[in-house]
C-alpha positions as CSV (number, residue, x, y, z in Angstrom):
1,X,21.3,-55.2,-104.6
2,X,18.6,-56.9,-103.5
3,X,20.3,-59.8,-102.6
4,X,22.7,-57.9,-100.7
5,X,19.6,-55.9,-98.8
6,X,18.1,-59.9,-97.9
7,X,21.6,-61.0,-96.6
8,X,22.2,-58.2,-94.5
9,X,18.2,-57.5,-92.7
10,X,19.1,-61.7,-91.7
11,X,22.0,-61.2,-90.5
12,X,21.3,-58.1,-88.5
13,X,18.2,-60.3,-87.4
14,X,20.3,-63.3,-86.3
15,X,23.0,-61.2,-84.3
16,X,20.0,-59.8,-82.7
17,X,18.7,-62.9,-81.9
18,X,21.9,-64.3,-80.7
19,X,22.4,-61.6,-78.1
20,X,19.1,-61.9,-76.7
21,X,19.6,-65.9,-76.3
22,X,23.3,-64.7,-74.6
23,X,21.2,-62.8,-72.2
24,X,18.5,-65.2,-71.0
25,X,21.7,-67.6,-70.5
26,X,24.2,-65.4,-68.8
27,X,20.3,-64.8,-66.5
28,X,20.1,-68.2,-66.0
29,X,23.8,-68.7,-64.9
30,X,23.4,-65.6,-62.4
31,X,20.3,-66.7,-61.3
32,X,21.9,-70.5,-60.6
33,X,25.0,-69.4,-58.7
34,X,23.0,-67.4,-56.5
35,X,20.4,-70.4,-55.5
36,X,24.2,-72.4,-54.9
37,X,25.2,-69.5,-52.5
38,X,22.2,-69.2,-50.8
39,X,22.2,-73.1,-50.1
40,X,26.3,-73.0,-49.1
41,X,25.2,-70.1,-46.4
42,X,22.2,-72.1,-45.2
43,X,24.8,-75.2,-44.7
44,X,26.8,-72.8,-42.5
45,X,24.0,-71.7,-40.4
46,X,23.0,-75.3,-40.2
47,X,27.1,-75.9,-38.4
48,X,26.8,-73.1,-35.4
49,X,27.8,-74.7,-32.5
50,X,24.9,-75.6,-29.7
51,X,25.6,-73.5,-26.8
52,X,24.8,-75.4,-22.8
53,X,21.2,-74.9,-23.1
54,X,20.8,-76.7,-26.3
55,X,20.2,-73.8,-28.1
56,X,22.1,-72.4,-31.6
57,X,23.5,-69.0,-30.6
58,X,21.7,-67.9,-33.8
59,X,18.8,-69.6,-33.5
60,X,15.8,-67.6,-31.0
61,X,15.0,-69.6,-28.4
62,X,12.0,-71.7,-27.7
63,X,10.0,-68.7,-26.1
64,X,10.5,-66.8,-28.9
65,X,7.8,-66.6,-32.3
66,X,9.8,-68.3,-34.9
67,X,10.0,-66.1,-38.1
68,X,7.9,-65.5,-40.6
69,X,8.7,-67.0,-44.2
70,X,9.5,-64.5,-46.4
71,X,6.9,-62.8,-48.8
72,X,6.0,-64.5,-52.1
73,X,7.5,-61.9,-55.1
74,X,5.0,-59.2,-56.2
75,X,4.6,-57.2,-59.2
76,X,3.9,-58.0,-63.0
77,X,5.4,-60.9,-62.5
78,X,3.6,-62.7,-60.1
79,X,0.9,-62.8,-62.3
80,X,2.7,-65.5,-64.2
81,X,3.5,-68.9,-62.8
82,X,7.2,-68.0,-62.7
83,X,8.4,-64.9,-62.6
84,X,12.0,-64.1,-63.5
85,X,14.2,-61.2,-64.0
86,X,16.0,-60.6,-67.2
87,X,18.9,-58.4,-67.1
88,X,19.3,-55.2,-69.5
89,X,21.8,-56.7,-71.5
90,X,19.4,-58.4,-74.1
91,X,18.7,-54.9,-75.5
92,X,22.3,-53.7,-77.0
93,X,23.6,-50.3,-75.8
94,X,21.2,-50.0,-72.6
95,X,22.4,-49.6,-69.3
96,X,22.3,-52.3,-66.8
97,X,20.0,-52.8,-64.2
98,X,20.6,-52.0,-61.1
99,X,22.7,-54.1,-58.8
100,X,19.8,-54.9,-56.3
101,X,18.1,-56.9,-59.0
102,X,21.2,-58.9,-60.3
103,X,22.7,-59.6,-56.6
104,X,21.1,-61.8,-54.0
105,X,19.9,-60.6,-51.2
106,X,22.0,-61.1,-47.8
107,X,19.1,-62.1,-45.7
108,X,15.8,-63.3,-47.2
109,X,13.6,-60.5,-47.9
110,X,10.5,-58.8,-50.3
111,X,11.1,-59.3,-54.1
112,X,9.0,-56.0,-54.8
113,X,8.7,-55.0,-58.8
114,X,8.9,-50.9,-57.7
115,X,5.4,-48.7,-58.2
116,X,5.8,-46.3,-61.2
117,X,4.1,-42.3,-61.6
118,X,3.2,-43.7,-65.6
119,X,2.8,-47.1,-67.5
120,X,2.8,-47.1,-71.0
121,X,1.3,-50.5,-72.8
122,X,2.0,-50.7,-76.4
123,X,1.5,-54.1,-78.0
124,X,4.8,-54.5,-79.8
125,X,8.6,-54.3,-79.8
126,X,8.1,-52.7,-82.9
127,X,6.3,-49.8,-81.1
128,X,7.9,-49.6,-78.2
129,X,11.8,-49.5,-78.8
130,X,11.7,-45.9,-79.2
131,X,10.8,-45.0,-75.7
132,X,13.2,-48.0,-74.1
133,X,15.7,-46.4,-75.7
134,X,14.9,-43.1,-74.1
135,X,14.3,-44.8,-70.6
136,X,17.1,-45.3,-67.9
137,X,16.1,-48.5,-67.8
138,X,15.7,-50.8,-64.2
139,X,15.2,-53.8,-64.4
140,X,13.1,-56.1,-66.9
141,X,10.2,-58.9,-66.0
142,X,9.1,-61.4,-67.4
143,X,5.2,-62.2,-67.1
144,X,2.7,-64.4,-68.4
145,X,2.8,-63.9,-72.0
146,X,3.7,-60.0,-71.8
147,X,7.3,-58.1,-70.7
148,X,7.4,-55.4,-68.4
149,X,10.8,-52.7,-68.3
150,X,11.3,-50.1,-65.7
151,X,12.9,-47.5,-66.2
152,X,13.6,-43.6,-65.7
153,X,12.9,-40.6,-67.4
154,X,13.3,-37.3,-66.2
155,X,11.0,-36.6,-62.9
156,X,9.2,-39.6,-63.7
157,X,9.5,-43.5,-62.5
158,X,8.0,-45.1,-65.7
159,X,6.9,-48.7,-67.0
160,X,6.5,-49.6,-70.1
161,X,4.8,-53.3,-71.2
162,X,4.8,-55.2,-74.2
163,X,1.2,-56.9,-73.9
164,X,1.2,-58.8,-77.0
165,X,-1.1,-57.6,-80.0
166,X,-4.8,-57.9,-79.5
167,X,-7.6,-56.6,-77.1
168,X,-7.6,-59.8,-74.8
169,X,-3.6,-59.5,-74.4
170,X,-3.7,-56.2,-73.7
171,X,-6.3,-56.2,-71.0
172,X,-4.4,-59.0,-69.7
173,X,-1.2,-56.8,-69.2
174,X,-2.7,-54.5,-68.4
175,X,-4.2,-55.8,-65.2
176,X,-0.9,-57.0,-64.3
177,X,0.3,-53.5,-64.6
178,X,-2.3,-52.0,-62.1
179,X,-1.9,-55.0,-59.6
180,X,1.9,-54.9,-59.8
181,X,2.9,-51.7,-60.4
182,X,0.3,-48.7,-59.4
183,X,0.5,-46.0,-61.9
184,X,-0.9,-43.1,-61.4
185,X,-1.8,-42.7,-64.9
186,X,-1.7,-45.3,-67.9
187,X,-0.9,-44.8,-71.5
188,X,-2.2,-46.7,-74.0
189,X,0.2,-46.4,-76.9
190,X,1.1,-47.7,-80.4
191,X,0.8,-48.1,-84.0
192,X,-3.0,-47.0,-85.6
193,X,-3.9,-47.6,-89.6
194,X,-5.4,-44.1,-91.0
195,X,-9.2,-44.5,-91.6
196,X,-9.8,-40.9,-93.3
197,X,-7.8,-40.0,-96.2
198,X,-6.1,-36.6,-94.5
199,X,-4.5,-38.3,-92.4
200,X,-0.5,-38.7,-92.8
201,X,2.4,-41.1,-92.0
202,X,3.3,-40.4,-89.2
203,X,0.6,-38.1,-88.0
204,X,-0.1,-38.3,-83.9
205,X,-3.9,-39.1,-83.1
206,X,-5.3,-38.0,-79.2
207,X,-8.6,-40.2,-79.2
208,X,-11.3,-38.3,-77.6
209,X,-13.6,-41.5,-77.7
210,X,-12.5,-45.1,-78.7
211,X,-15.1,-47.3,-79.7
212,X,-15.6,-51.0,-80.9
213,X,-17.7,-51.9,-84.0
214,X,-20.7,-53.4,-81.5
215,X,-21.4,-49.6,-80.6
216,X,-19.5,-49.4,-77.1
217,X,-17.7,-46.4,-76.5
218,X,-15.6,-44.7,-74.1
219,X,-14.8,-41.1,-73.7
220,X,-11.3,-40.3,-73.3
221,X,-9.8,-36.4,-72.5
222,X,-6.8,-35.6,-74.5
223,X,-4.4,-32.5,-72.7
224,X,-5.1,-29.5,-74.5
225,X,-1.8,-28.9,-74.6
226,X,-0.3,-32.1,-75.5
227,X,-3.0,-31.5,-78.6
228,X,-1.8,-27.8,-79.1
229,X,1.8,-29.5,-79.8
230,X,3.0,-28.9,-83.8
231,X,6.8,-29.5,-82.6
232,X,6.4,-33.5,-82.7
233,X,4.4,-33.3,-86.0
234,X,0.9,-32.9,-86.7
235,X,-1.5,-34.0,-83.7
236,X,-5.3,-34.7,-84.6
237,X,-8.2,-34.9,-82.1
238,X,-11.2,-37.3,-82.7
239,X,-12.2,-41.4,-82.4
240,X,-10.6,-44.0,-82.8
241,X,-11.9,-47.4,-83.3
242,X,-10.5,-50.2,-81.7
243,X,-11.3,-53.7,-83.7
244,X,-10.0,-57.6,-83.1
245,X,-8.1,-58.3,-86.3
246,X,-5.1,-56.2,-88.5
247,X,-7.3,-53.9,-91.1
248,X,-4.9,-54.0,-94.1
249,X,-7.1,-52.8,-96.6
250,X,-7.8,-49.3,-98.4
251,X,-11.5,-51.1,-99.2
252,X,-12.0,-52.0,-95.4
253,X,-10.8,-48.5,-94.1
254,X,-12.6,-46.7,-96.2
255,X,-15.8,-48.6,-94.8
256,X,-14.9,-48.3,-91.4
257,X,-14.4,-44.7,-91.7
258,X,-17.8,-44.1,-93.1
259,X,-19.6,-46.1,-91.3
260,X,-18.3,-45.2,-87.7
261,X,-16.8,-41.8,-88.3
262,X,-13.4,-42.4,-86.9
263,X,-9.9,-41.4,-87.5
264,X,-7.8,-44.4,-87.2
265,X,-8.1,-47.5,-86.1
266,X,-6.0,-50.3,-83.6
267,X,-6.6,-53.4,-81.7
268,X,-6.0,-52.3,-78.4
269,X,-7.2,-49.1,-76.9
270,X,-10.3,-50.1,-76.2
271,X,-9.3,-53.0,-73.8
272,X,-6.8,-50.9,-72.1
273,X,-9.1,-47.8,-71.5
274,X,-11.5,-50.5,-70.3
275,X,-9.7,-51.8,-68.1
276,X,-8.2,-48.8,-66.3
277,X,-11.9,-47.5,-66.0
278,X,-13.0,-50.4,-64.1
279,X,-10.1,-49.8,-61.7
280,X,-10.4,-45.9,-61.4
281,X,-7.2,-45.2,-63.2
282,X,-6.5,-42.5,-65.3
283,X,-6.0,-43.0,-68.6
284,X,-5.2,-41.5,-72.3
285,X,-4.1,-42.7,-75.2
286,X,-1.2,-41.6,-77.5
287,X,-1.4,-43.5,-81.1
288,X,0.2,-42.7,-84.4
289,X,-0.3,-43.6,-88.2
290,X,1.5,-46.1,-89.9
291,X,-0.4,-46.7,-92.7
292,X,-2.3,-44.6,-94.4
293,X,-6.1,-45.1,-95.8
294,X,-5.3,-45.7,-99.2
295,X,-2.5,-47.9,-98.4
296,X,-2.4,-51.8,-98.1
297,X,-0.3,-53.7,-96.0
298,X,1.5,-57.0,-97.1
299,X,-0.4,-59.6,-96.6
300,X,2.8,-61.3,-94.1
301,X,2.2,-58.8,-91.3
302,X,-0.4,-60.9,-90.0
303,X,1.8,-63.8,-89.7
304,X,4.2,-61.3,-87.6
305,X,1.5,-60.3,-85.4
306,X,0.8,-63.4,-83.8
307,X,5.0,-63.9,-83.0
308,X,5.7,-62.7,-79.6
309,X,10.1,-63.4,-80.1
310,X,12.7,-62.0,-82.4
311,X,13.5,-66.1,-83.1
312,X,9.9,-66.2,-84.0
313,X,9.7,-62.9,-86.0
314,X,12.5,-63.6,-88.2
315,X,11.2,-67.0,-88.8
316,X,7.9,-66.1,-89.5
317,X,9.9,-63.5,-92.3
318,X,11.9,-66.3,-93.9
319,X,8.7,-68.0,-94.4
320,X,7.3,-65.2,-96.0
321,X,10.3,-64.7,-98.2
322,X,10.1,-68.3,-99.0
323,X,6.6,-68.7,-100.6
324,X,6.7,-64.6,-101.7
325,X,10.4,-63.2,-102.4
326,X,8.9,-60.2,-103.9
327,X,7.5,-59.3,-99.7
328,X,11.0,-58.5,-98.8
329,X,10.9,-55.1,-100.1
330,X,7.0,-54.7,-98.5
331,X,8.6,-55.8,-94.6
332,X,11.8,-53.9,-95.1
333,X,10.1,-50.9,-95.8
334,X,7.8,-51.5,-93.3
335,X,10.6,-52.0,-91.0
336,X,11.7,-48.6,-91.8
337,X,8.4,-46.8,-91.4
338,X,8.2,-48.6,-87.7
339,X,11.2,-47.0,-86.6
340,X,10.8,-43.5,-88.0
341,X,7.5,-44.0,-86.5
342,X,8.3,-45.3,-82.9
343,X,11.2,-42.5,-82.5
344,X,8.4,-40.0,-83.2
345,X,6.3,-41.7,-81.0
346,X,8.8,-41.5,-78.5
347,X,9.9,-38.5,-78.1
348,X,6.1,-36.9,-77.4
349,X,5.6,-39.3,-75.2
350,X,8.7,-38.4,-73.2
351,X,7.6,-34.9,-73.6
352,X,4.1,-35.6,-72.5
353,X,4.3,-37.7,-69.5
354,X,6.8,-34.7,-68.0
355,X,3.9,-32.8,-68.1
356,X,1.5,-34.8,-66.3
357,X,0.3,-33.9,-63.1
């Protein structure tokens, strides 16, 4: 059985893998042929015939301002060096985007990445599949180090972003989100490791306060009635603490819980809240338990952490299995956990954000 379980979670991975690399390709190709078509209609322009004065019928005349270049792109993106536009078809079953991003313009014009009413930053795939799946999705972006997704939900224009794990990618993103995107409100989402022991798997935590473990701290405002909501689970009220590494420990919880009083604790609240502050955003955060305080986490997950592909993930997994066969069981139940616990997740948020102002 267990050998069966192994084949299957790496062949699920590599399929998955595969269609992603499909995508960036057929992206490429799309992105090729239009550069080729562009260049074929500039070398048509370039043959009008000259009319008596000397001047191309299509070209203004000498009185006339020549015009401007167009606009350098905008958005996430153009945070990044290069910013390019990966089509929906590298998440299976998902729409695809909308013909204005795959086609090429007729004319030159603005490549604008479109404002949003909400932006949700979670760190991970892992934590955010739930609410792409929910999304309409528009369009996906590429930045530096972090993806961005558009999409739709009902009333709402929304983008979510995959900063990368860590308070220094996430503040990262996170300005890109703000310069590129404009939310009105941003949401700072995810996976958090239980700190007090009455806390449950899957439980929803509405931080009224994040902290670090130097003593800043930031006061946050949860909905009253996003925390009088029992339909989505049980919802708790209270800090959270927001630390630099992955807390795996029942030893290490326990102290952080005594010691700073909090509920949970995550690596990226903190930086995100931060951030939006300093911009005069409004912000909340919307975390929910993984782990619980008595649990400890395999010792691989930090490995995982720090791999920003599915190529990378699963390679970072066969390693694991490699050196420790027995951690198979500990990431595929982890696995499992994830999802159940991003569907949760994403179903209040999609609740929530409809009820935002």
């Amino acid at each position: 059985m267990f050998r069966n379980l192994l084949r299957y979670w790496i062949r699920q991975s590599l399929e998955e893998a595969l269609r992603q690399k499909a995508a960036e390709l057929a992206a490429s190709a799309a992105r090729t042929e239009a550069s080729a078509d562009h260049m074929a209609a500039s070398a048509l322009q370039a043959e009008t015939p000259v009319d008596q004065s000397g001047t191309s019928a299509d070209r203004p005349a000498a009185s006339e301002a020549p015009p401007s270049p167009p606009a350098s792109p905008s958005g996430c993106g153009a945070q990044a060096e290069a910013q390019k536009h990966v089509s929906s078809g590298d998440r299976p079953g998902k729409p695809s985007a909308s013909t204005d991003l795959q086609q090429p313009p007729e004319a030159p014009s603005r490549k604008t990445v479109p404002s949003c009413d909400v932006g949700v930053v979670f760190a991970l795939e892992s934590e955010s599949g739930g609410l792409e799946d929910l999304v309409a999705e528009t369009g996906r972006w590429h930045g530096d180090g972090f993806l961005v997704i558009g999409g739709r939900l009902p009333e709402r224009q929304v983008v979510i972003v995959r900063s990368g794990a860590g308070p220094k990618a996430a503040a990262h993103a996170t300005e890109a989100l703000l310069d590129g995107h404009r939310p009105r409100w941003v949401i700072s989402a995810g996976f958090a490791g239980a700190l007090r022991p009455e806390l449950q798997r899957y439980d929803l935590v509405l931080p009224e306060a994040v902290l670090r473990p130097e003593g800043r701290r930031l006061e946050l405002s949860p909905r009253e009635d996003w925390l009088a909501q029992s339909r989505f689970g049980r919802v708790h009220g209270g800090l959270l603490l927001s630390v630099d590494h992955l807390v795996s420990s029942p030893k290490e919880k326990r102290i952080l819980g005594d010691k700073y009083g909090a509920l949970a604790v995550d690596m990226e609240t903190f930086a995100v809240v931060e951030v939006c502050r300093r911009r005069g955003v409004p912000v909340l955060a919307v975390r929910i338990v993984i782990d619980t305080a008595d649990e400890q986490l395999p010792p691989e997950v930090r490995g995982l952490l720090k791999q920003k592909t599915l190529a990378s993930q699963l390679g970072a997994a066969l390693g694991a299995l490699w050196h420790r066969p027995s951690s198979f069981k500990d990431l595929y139940r982890l696995k499992e956990n994830a999802l159940l616990a991003s569907d949760r997740l994403a179903r209040f948020l999609a609740w929530a954000i409809r009820q935002l102002p």
